[in-house]
VEXDREN-2710 file (C-alpha; in Angstrom, 1 decimal):
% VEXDREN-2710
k/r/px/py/pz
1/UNK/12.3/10.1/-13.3
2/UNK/9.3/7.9/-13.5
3/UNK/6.4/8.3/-11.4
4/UNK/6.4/6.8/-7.8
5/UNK/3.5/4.5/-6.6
6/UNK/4.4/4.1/-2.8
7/UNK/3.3/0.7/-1.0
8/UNK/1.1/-0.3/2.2
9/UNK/1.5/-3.4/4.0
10/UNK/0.2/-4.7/7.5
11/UNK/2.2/-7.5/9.1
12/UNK/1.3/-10.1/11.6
13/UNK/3.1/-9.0/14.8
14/UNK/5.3/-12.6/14.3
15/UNK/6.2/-11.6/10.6
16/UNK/10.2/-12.0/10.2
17/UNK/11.5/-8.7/8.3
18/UNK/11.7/-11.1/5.3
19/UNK/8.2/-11.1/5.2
20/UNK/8.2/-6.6/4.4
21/UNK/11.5/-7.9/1.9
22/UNK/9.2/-10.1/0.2
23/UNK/5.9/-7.4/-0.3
24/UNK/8.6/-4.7/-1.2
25/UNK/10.0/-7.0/-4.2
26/UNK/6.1/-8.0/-5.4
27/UNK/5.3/-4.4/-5.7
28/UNK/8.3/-3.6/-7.1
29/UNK/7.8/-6.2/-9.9
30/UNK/3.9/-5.4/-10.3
31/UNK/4.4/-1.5/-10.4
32/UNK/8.1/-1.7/-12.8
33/UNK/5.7/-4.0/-14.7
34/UNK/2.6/-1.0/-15.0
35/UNK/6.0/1.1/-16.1
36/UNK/6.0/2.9/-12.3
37/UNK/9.0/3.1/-10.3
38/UNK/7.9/1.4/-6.7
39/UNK/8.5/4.8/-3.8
40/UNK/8.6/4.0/-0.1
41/UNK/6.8/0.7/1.8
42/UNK/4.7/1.6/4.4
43/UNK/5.0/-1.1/7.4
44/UNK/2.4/-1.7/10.3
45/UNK/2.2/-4.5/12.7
46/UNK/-1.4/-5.7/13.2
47/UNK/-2.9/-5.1/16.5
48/UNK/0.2/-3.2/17.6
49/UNK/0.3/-0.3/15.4
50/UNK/-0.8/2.4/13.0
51/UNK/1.7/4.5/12.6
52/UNK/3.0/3.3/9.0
53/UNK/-0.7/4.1/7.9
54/UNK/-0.3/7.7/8.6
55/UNK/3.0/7.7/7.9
56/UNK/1.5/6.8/3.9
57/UNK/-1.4/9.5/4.7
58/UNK/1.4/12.2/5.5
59/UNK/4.0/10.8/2.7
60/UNK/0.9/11.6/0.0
61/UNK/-0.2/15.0/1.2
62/UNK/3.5/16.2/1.2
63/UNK/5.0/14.3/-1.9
64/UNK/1.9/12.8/-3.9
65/UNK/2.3/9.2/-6.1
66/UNK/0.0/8.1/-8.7
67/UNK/-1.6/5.5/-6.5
68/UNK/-0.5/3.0/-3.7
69/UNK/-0.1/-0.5/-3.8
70/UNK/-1.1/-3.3/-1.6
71/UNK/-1.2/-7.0/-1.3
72/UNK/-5.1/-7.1/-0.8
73/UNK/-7.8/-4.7/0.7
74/UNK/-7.5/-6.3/4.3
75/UNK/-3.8/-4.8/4.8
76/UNK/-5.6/-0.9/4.8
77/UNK/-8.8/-2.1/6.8
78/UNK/-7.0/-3.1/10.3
79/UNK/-6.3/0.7/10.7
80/UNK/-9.1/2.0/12.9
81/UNK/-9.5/4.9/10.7
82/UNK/-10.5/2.5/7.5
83/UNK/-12.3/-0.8/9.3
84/UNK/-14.6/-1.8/7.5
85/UNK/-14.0/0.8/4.5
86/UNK/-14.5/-0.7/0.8
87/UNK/-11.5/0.5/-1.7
88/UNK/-13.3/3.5/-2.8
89/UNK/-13.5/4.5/0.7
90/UNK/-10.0/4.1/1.4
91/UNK/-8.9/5.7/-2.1
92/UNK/-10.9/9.1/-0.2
93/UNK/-9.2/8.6/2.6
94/UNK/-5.7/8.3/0.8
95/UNK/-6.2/10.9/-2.0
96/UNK/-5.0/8.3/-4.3
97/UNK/-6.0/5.4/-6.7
98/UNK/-5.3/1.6/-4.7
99/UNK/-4.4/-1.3/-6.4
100/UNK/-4.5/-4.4/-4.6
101/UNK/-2.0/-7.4/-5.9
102/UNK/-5.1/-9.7/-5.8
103/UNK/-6.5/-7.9/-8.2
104/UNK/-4.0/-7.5/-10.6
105/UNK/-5.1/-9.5/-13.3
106/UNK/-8.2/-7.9/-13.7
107/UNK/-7.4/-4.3/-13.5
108/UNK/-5.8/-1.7/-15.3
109/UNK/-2.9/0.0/-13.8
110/UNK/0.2/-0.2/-11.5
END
């Protein structure tokens, strides 16, 4: 079994579910790619909710994963509990490495 990397995004509260389908695919693709296999997507709606936040919070204290992926460092900041929070500050929070898709070209790993 290959190590999991488990995925964050935040949605605008008119996303269609296509829009989750189509995160869930890029991380797939980017962490398959880094030789990861992608675990669960963690969903939030902006302004609405938080709860797929510390859903991904509890998911990595029970079941760890070598780091989480996200489209860019905006989809962690709307949680109240990371505004304004640079990536090393929500790597502390997580107890895992982030990788933002953004930054993909210019950084090593999934």
């Amino acid at each position: 079994m290959m190590a999991q990397v488990a995925g964050y995004v935040a949605v605008p509260h008119n996303a269609e579910d296509e829009h989750v389908t189509m995160w869930r695919s890029k991380f797939a693709t980017h962490v398959q790619a880094a030789g990861y296999e992608l675990g669960p997507v963690f969903t939030d709606v902006r302004g609405r909710t938080e709860c797929g936040l510390y859903a991904l919070v509890e998911y990595l204290r029970r079941h760890g994963a070598v780091a989480v992926v996200v489209p860019h460092q905006g989809h962690l900041t709307h949680g109240a509990c990371l505004t304004g929070a640079d990536r090393r500050a929500a790597e502390r929070f997580l107890c895992a490495p982030v990788f933002c898709l953004t930054e993909a070209a210019t950084e090593a790993g999934p």
